[in-house]
C-alpha positions, 0 to 999 in steps of 0.5 A: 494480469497478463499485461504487456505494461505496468498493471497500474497504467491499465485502465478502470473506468477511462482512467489509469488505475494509479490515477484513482490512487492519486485522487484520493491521496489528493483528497485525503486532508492528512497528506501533505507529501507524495511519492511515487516508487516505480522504475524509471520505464514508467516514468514518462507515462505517469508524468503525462498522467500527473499534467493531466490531474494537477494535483495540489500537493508536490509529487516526486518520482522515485525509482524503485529497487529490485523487491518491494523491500527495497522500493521502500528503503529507496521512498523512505531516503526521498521523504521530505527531511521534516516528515515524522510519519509516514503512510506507504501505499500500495498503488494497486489497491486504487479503491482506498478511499480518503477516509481510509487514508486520513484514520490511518494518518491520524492513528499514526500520530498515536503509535509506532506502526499499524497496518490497515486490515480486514477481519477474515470471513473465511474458514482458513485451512494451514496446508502442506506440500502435498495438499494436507490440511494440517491445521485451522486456526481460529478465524477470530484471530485472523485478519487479511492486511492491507495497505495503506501501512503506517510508521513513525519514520524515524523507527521505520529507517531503524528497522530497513537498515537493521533488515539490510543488515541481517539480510531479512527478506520481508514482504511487508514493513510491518513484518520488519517492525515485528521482526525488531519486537516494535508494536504494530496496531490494526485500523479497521480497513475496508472491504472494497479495498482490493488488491486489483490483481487479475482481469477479474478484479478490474471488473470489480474495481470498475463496479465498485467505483461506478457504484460511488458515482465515479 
């Protein structure tokens, strides 16, 4: 992104890129729970940000590791001591609407892990180090994973603490889930569900949500 600070405190629409994340968990009818996984530096932004929206459903900050592997291990031992499943987020993908988030927390209470995802539309080309296609795989096959990603949390702790043991490095939880042979279920994501990544993509996200009205 070229930022000086976290991307997700940057702006679309006048209003921080976590904040549009955080109203539609809000909205979402399914989440009753939110945890913010971020280094300590962001905390005093995001509790000014926090004041200013009055969310109705409790908010804990929790400090995040070293790898997304381990921010997660660190949100999974902060889950209120009830909770059964679980839905993490990535707060960059801000265009997630509340229906996403409720279809996934409702086909969750129905399997052991899914993630939400997109057919591919583009033709895929496997290649190598030196810039040589080597193969294409069958684009009826392929889908592009988002988050949200949902788990049983029973099975999901199971798994982080296997991944410690083993040393895994995984960039996804679902990937920990494969790796311990549990089933993991596609729900159909949504398109406008984009990862704001680069410059380019916050003009799209500003599109698409003044597009919504918003």
């Amino acid at each position: 992104m070229g930022s000086d600070r976290n991307k997700l405190l940057l702006t679309v629409r006048s209003q921080p890129i976590i904040t549009w994340t955080l109203k539609a968990a809000e909205a979402a009818n399914s989440i009753s729970w939110i945890g913010i996984i971020s280094q300590p530096t962001d905390w005093d932004d995001l509790r000014a940000i926090l004041d200013n929206l009055k969310l109705t459903k409790p908010v804990e900050l929790i400090r995040g590791g070293s790898t997304r592997q381990e921010s997660v291990y660190n949100g999974l031992q902060a889950l209120p001591t009830a909770a059964e499943q679980v839905l993490i987020h990535d707060g960059a993908r801000c265009l997630a609407t509340p229906d996403l988030l409720n279809s996934c927390a409702q086909a969750i209470r129905h399997c052991s892990g899914l993630i939400a995802a997109v057919p591919v539309k583009d033709t895929i080309k496997v290649v190598d180090e030196h810039g040589i296609i080597q193969s294409t795989p069958d684009r009826s096959q392929l889908w592009a994973a988002q988050t949200p990603q949902g788990f049983d949390v029973k099975l999901l702790k199971q798994c982080h603490a296997e991944g410690v043991r083993q040393g895994w490095e995984v960039t996804d939880d679902a990937a920990l889930f494969e790796k311990c042979g549990i089933e993991v279920r596609i729900v159909q994501g949504e398109e406008t569900n984009l990862k704001v990544t680069t410059p380019q993509d916050l003009a799209i996200a500003e599109f698409i949500l003044k597009s919504r009205g918003l």
